[in-house]
C-alpha positions as CSV (number, residue, x, y, z in Angstrom):
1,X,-43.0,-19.9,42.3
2,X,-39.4,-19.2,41.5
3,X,-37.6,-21.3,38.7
4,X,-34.2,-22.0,38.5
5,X,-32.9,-23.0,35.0
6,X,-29.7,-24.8,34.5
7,X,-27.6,-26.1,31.8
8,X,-27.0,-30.4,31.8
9,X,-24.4,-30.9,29.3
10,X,-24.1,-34.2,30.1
11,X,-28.0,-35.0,29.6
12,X,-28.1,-32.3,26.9
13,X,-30.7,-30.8,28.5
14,X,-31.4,-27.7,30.0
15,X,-33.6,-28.3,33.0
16,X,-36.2,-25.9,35.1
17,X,-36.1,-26.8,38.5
18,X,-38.5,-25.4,41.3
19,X,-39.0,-26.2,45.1
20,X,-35.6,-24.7,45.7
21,X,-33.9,-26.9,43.2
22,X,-35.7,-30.2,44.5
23,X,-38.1,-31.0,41.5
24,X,-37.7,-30.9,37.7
25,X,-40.5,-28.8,35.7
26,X,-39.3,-28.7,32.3
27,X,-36.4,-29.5,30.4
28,X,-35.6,-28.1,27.0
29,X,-33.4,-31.1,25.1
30,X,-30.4,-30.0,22.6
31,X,-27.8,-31.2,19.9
32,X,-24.8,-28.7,20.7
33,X,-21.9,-27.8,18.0
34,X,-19.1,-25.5,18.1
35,X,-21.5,-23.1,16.3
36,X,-24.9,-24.0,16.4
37,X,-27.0,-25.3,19.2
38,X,-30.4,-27.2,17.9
39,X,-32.9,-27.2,20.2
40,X,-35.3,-30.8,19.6
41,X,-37.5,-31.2,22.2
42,X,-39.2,-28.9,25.3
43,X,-41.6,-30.5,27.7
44,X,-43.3,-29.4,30.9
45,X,-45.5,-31.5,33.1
46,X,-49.4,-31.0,33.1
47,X,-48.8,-29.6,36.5
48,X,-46.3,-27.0,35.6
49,X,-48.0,-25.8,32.6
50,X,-49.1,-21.8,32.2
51,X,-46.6,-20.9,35.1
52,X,-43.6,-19.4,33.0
53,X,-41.7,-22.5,33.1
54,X,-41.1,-23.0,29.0
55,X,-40.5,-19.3,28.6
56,X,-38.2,-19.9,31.4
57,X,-36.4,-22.5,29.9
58,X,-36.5,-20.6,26.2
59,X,-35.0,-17.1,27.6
60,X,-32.3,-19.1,29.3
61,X,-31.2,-21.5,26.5
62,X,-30.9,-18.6,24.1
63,X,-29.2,-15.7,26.5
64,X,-26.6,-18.6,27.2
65,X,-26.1,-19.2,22.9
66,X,-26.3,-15.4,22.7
67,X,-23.1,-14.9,24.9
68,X,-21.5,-18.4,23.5
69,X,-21.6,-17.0,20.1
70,X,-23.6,-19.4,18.7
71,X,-26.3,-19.4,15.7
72,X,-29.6,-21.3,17.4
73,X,-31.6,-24.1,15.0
74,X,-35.3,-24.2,16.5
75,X,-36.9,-28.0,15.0
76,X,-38.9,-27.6,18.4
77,X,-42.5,-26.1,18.0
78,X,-42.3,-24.8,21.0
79,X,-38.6,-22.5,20.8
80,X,-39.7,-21.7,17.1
81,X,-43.2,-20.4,18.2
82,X,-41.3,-18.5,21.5
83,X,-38.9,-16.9,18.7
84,X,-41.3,-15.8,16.4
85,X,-43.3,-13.8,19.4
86,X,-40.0,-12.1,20.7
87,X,-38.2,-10.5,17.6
88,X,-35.6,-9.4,19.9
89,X,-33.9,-13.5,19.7
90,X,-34.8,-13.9,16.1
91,X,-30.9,-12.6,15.0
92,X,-30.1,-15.6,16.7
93,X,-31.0,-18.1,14.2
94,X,-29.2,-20.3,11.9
95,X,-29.2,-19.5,8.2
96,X,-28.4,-22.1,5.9
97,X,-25.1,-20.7,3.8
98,X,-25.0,-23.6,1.3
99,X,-26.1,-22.5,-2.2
100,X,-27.7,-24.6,-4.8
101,X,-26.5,-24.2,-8.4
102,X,-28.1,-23.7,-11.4
């Protein structure tokens, strides 16, 4: 099955689409700054589940904030639990910078 991923700005979503475009399998919902991009919410269909499609929709989210420059904030399970199994995105995300004083 080949999955196409695009970017929806205006739906804030990034969507997987299969059937040659047809059909949505996933999208990956996101809150977008000039620096950070947080991403909220990932869901896949029962039907679509175990075939790639949320890895799909993970790579492509964060090669696209890689070569935007931007710092990635992962409040989904799903994007923090892809992260922590790929080391190679985990530069990627955002640090808080604010400090408490004593």
């Amino acid at each position: 099955m080949s999955v196409e991923v695009i970017d929806v700005p205006e739906a804030k979503r990034y969507e997987a689409r299969v059937e040659g475009g047809s059909k949505v399998a996933g999208v990956a919902e996101y809150i977008r700054t000039t620096e950070l991009v947080a991403f909220v919410h990932t869901e896949v269909p029962p039907e679509y589940e175990g075939r790639g499609i949320g890895s799909a929709l993970v790579r492509t989210a964060l090669d696209e904030a890689r070569a935007a420059n931007l710092r990635v904030l992962a409040t989904c399970p799903f994007f923090a639990g892809w992260i922590a199994r790929h080391p190679e995105y985990q530069d990627l995300l955002y640090q808080s910078r604010s400090r408490v004083s004593d």
